[in-house]
C-alpha positions as CSV (number, residue, x, y, z in Angstrom):
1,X,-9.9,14.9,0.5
2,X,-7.5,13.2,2.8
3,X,-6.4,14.1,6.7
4,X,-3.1,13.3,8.1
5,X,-2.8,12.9,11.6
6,X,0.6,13.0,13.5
7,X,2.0,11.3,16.5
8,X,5.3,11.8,18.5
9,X,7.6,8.9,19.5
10,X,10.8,8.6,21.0
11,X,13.4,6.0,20.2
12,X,17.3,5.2,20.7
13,X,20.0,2.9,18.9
14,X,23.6,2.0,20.4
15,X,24.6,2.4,16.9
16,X,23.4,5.9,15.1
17,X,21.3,8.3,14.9
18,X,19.7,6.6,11.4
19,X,19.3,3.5,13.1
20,X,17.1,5.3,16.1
21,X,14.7,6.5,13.2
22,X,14.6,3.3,11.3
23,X,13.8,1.6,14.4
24,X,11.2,3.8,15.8
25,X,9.5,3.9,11.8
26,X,10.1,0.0,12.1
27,X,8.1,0.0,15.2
28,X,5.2,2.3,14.6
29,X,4.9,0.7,11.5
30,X,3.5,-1.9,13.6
31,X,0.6,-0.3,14.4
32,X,0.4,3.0,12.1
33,X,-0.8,1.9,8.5
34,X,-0.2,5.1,5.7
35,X,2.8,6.4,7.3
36,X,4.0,9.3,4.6
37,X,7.2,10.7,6.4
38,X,9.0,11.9,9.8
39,X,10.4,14.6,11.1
40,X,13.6,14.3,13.9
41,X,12.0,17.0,16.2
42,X,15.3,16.3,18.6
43,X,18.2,14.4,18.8
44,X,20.0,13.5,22.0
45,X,23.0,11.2,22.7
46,X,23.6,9.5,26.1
47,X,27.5,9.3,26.6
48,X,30.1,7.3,29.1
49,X,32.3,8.4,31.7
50,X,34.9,9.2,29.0
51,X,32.7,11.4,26.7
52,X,31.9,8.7,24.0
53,X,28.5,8.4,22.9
54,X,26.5,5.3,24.1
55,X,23.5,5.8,22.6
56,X,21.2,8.0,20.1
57,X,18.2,9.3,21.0
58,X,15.3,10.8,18.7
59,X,12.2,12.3,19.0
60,X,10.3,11.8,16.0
61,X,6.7,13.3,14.7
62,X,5.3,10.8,12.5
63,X,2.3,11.7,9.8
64,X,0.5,9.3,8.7
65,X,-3.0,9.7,6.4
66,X,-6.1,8.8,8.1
67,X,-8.8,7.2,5.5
């Protein structure tokens, strides 16, 4: 029998939206061994003064299985 456990992280690119969850995988990574999938809870962008978009934002849920 296995357990998966789940934590919630936010993280943000200047590029894309991929590239926020890549990098906040990348990072939990770090710490999280077993890590079996995500889910993008939210996305956000930050924009400039002329409406572009800056930068990405996602929350992500992250399940990992706990031995």
């Amino acid at each position: 029998m296995s357990v998966a456990k789940i934590v919630e992280l936010n993280a943000s690119s200047k590029t894309s939206m991929e590239d926020a969850v890549k990098t906040g995988l990348k990072k939990a990574g770090e710490t999280i061994k077993n890590i079996k999938g995500a889910w993008v809870n939210e996305i956000k962008v930050v924009t400039d003064d002329s409406g572009n978009v800056a930068e990405w934002r996602v929350n992500l849920r992250v399940t990992f299985v706990v031995s």
